[in-house]
N, C-alpha and C positions, 0 to 999 in steps of 0.2 A: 432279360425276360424273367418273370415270374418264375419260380419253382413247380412244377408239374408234376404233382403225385397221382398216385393208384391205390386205391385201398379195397378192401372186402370189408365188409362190417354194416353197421347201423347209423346212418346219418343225423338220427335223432339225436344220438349221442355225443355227438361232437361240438367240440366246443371252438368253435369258427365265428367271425362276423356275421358271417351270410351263408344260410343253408338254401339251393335251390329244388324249388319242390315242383315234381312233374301233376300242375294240376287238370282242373277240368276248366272249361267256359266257363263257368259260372262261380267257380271258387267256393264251389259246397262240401270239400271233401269228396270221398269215394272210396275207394280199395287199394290195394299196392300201397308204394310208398305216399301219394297223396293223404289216405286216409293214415296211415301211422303216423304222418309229421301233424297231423289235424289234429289226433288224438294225443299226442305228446305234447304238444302247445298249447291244448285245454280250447274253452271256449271263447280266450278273448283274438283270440286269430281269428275265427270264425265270424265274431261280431265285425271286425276289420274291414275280412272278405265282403260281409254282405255290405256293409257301406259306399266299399271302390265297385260293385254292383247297380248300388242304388243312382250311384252318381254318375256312372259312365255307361252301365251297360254290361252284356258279356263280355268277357277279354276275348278278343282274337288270337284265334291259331299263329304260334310264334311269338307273341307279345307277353311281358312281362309287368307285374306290380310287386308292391312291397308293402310286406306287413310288418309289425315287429314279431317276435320269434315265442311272447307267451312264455312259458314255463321251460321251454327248448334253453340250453344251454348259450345257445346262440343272440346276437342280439336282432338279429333279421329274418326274413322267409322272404324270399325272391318268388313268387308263384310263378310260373313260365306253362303254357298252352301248349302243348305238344300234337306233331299232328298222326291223327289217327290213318295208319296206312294203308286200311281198304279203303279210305277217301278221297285218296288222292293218289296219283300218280306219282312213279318217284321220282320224278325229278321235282314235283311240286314238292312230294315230302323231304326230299333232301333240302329244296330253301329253304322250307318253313321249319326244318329241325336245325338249321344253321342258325335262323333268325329267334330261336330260345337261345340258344348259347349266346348269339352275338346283343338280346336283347337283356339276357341275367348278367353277365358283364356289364354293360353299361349302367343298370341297375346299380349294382352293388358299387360301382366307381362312383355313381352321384349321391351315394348314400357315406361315401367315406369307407367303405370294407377294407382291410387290409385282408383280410381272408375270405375264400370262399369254398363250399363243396358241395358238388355237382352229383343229382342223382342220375342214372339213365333215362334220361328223355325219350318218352314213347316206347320204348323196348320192352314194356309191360302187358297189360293189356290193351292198347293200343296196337300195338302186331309190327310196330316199326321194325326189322331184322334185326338185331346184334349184330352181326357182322359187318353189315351198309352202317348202322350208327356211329359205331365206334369209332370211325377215322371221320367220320364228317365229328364229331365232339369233338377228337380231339386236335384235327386240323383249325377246327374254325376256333376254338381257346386258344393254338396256340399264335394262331394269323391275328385274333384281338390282342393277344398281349403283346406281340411285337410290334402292331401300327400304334399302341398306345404308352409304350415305352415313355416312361416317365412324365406321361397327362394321366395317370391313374395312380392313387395308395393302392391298388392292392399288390399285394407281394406275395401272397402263397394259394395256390390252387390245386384242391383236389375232387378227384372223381372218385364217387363213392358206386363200389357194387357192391348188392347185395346178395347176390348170385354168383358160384363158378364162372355160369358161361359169359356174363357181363365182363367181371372179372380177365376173362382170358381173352377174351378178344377187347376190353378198351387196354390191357397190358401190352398185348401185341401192337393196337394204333400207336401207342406210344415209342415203342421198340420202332416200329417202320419210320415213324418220324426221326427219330435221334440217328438214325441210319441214312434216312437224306438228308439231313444239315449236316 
């Protein structure tokens, strides 16, 4: 299985294959991390975004596109829907925040990544807990990387927080997992 890190820091700034960006429907930018990977990629991510709009539509809740990454370090932008948690019930938002992770993985596997780094999906302003996220991330990473064990290049996976509390609690999902395998 892939190597599984944890970091604190800025996602913009790393230099990975594939950065996953927690966007909106419609892949306008906004606030949180959204809007800093929008603003550090420049405008030609944005002309992208409105493109995969023009042609398909809104992206769905859970559902994942690929831009290239702009002026980002990176050579990609995974955009991933994340779902908003006074919208849905949780059990809804636990698939549908499963189906971003298990939907940016497969992403970045048919684009070739050998790398990727995860921001926290919905735990922004979207209101998803911390707590509830953190193990469904990092359960459902690491249940993709083991059913995909050598049908995928990628080989290094990190979750990026930007925040203490993100921080402490996807450290902790990790901790509980390496504790039951």
């Amino acid at each position: 299985m892939a190597p599984l890190e944890v970091i604190q820091g800025d996602i913009t700034t790393l230099t990975v294959d594939v950065i996953v960006n927690a966007a909106n429907s419609s892949l306008a930018g906004g606030g949180g991390v959204d809007g800093a990977i929008h603003a550090a990629a420049g405008p030609t991510v944005l002309e992208e975004c409105r493109g995969i709009i023009d042609q398909e539509g809104s992206c769905a809740t859970g559902s994942s596109v690929v831009t290239s990454a702009g002026k980002l370090p990176a050579k990609w932008i995974v955009h991933t829907v994340g779902p908003i948690w006074e919208r849905h019930g949780p059990a809804d938002s636990a698939t549908l925040l499963t189906n971003c992770y298990t939907s940016s993985l497969d992403a970045a596997s048919y684009v070739g990544a050998t790398s990727i780094a995860f921001s926290a999906i919905s735990t922004g302003v979207y209101g998803f807990p911390k707590e509830l996220a953190a193990p469904i991330a990092v359960s459902t990473v690491a249940t993709w990387l083991q059913e995909n064990l050598g049908d995928t290049t990628l080989q290094d996976v990190t979750l990026v927080c930007f925040d203490d509390d993100n921080f402490r609690v996807i450290r902790q999902a990790v901790n509980d997992l390496k504790h039951r395998t």
